[in-house]
Structure formats: C-alpha cells, structure tokens
N, C-alpha and C positions, 0 to 999 in steps of 0.2 A: 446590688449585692450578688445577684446571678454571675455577674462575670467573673469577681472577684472570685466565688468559691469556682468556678470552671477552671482560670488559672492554678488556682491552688491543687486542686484535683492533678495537675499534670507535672506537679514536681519529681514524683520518681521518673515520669518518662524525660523530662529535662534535663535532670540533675549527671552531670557530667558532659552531657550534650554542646557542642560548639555555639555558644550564642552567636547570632539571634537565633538558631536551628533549635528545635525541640526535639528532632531526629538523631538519636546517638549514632557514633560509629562502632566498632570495634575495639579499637585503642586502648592504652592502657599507659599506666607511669614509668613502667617500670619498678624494680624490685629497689625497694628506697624512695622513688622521685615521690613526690609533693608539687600539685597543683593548687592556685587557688584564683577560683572563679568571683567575680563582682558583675552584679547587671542592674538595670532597671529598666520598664516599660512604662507606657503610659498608652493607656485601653481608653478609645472614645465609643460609647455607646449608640448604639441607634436611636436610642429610646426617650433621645435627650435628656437622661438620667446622669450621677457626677460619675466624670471622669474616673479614672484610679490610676495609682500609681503601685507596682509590684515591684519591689529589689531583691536581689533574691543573693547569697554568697553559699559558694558551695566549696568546701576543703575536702579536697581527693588525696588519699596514700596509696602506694602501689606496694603492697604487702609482698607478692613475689610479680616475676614479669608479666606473668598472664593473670593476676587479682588486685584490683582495687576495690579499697571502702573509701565510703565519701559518708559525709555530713551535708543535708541543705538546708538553710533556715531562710525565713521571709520574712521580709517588711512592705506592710501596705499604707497607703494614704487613700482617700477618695475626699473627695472637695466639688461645691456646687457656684465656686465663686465667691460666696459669701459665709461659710461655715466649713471645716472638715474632719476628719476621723483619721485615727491614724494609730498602729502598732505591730506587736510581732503577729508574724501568721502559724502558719504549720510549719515541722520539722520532717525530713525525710532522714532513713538512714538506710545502706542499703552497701553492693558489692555488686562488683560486674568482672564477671570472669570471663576468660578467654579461649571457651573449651576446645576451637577448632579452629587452626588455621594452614591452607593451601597455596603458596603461589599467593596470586593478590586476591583470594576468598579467603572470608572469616568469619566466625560464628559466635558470636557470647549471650551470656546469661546474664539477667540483672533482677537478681530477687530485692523487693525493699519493701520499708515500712512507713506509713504518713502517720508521724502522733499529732493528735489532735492540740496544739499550745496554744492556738491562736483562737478566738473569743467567735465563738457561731452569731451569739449574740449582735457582737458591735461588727459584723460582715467582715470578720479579720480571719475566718476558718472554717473548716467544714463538721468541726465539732463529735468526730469519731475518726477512730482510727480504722487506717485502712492496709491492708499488703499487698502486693501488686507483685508479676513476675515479667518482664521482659523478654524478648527473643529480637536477637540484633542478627544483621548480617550486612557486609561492607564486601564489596569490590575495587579496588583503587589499581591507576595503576601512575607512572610518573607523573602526569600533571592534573589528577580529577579521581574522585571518589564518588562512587555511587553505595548508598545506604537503606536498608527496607530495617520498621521496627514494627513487631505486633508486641499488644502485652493483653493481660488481663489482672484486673483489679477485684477486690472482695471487702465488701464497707460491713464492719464488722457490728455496728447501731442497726437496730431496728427502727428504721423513721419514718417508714412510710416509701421510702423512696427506692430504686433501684438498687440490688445488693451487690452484682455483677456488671461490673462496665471493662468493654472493650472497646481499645484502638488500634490504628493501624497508621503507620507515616511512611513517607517517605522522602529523599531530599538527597541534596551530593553537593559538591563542590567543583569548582574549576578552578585551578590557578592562573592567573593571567596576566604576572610576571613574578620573579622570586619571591617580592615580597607580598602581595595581593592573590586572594581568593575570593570568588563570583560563591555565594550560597545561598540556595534555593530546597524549599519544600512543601509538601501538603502534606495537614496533619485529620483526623477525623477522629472521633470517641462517640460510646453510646454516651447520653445524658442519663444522670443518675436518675433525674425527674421522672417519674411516671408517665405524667400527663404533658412532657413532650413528645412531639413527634418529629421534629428534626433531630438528626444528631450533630453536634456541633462540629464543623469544620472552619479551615482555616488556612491561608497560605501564605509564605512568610520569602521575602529574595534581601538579601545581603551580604553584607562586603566584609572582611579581616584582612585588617592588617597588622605582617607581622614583620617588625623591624630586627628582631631578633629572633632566635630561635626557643629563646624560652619567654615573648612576649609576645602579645596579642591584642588590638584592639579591633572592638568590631562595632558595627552599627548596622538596624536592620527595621524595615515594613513587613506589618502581617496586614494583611485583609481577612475579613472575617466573609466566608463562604455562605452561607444564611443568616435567618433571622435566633439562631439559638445561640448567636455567640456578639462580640463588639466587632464595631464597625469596621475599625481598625485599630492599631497597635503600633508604635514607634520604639525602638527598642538602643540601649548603645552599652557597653559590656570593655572589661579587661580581662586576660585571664596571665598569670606569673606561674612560672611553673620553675622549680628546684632541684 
C-alpha cells in the first residue's frame, strides 16, 4: 500500500508532465489547444509485496497562451498472483501558468489540489485532501531541454503523519532524430510518514516517440533510489493533443 499512496502523492507534480518524466517543463497549449494524456506503470516492490499497477489520464486546456488547467484522475490495480484490488484513486486539479519567459529561459507556476476519491481503506488513496504549489524552470534550446521543479505540498487531515512534504526534480530531454527524444530524471520528496527516515527517491531514463506533431508515444524505467520507495517501475504512455 506504501507505494501505491507514494505514487499518488505525486500527481500534482506529474500531472501535465511528459511521461514517463514526473519532472514538468514550462510549456503550455496554447490559447484553445486541448491535450490528452493516457499512462500506466507497473511498480515492483522490494518487499516482495503485490505489484501495482497506476494509469493515470490527464486533460489539459490552454485557457490563454501562457495558462493551462488540467484534470488528472487514476486508476490502480495491485495483485499477489492469486487475488487483486482494484479502482479509482485521487483526482488532482490544478493550472500552470507561464509567468516568465526569456530567450530559451522560462519560469511557471503550478498551484493544484488532490481530492481525496480514491478509498484509503482498500489502498486506492491517501484519504485527505491536499494543495500543493509548484515552481518550474526550463532551459531548451534546438535539440535538448533541460528542466528543475521544487514544489511544496500541505495534507490538510490530521493523521498523525507529516503535514508538509517537499520535492525537488530534475530531468531534460535530448532529441536524437526528428522524431525521437532520449528522457531522463531524478526525482526526491519528504515522506509524509513520521517514522521514516529516508526520503523517497527515484530515477526514471526514457524514450518518445513522436510521429506526428500532435502525437506521442513513450515508454519508460524508474529505479527506486532507496529502500522508502519500489524497486522499480516500468511505464508506457500516449499523449493527443488538438
């Protein structure tokens, strides 16, 4: 269940984000466009605990050129071989704005909200709701982007557990012919847990391909950097955009 609510926890910092990268850029739809994201992971444990599976669909609007809102919603599975679980998770909703940009620097904001949909109970959610606020920054220049995100989060339940959790990522791309991109990142967060003392990290290198310019498919490995997170993570993702 540990992993499952960990991924969940990272939907605002994902949500818009190039899968398999959990690291957003700067970017935006444009004033009209409509993206829509489709993913799934499959999270193996250390702990020889069951797998899980996370899918996650995120619809982005670009309200004007420099503002998008998105919706994200999840679906999890987790399965031991011989039994499984399975339903909706958390909802994020949220905007990322495009307050500064220079030449190939750029700066955005990404305030959002996690409601709590998904069942704490049957390990489908983290069963409070949380806001979180991002701080993006993106360098790009013709063939490669480079990306830094900090955010901070605020779990509005009294539970015992940590109320304040920060992260920090970072990640970029390289193109390695028109239609192929090389993406790489490390991601880290406090644990909401008290009585951890790791914080969970994690690193993730993958490939998009885009045949078109309004399509994208990608696939992508995380390894998990300690013992506070899964082992690893196998990921493969579309994104349509309009």
């Amino acid at each position: 269940m540990r992993s499952i609510l960990i991924m969940l926890g990272l939907l605002p910092l994902a949500a818009e984000a190039a899968h398999p990268l959990y690291t957003d850029d700067t970017g935006t739809q444009g004033a009209g466009g409509w993206q829509l994201e489709l993913n799934a992971d499959r999270n193996l444990q250390r702990d020889g605990s069951p797998a899980t599976m996370l899918g996650n669909a995120t619809l982005t609007f670009g309200a004007t050129d420099t503002l998008d809102a998105f919706v994200s919603a999840s679906w999890l599975r987790q399965w031991d071989g011989e039994s499984s679980r399975q339903g909706a998770g958390d909802v994020a909703l949220g905007v990322k704005w495009r307050a500064l940009e220079s030449g190939g620097f750029a700066l955005a904001l990404k305030p959002a909200v996690q409601l709590p949909t998904g069942s704490r109970e049957a390990g489908l959610g983290n069963g409070q709701a949380f806001y979180s606020l991002g701080l993006i920054a993106s360098w790009s220049g013709e063939d490669w982007m480079l990306m830094a995100n900090a955010g901070a989060a605020y779990l509005t339940a009294d539970t015992g557990n940590r109320k304040r959790i920060y992260s920090v990522a970072g990640g970029g791309f390289y193109r390695v012919t028109p239609t192929v991109r090389l993406a790489g990142e490390l991601v880290s967060y406090s644990s909401s847990d008290l009585a951890q003392s790791e914080d969970p990290a994690f690193a993730t290198l993958g490939l998009i391909y885009s045949p078109a310019d309004t399509l994208d498919f990608d696939v992508g490995i995380r390894a998990g950097l300690n013992d506070a997170i899964f082992r690893s993570s196998f990921g493969a993702g579309v994104t349509w955009r309009w």
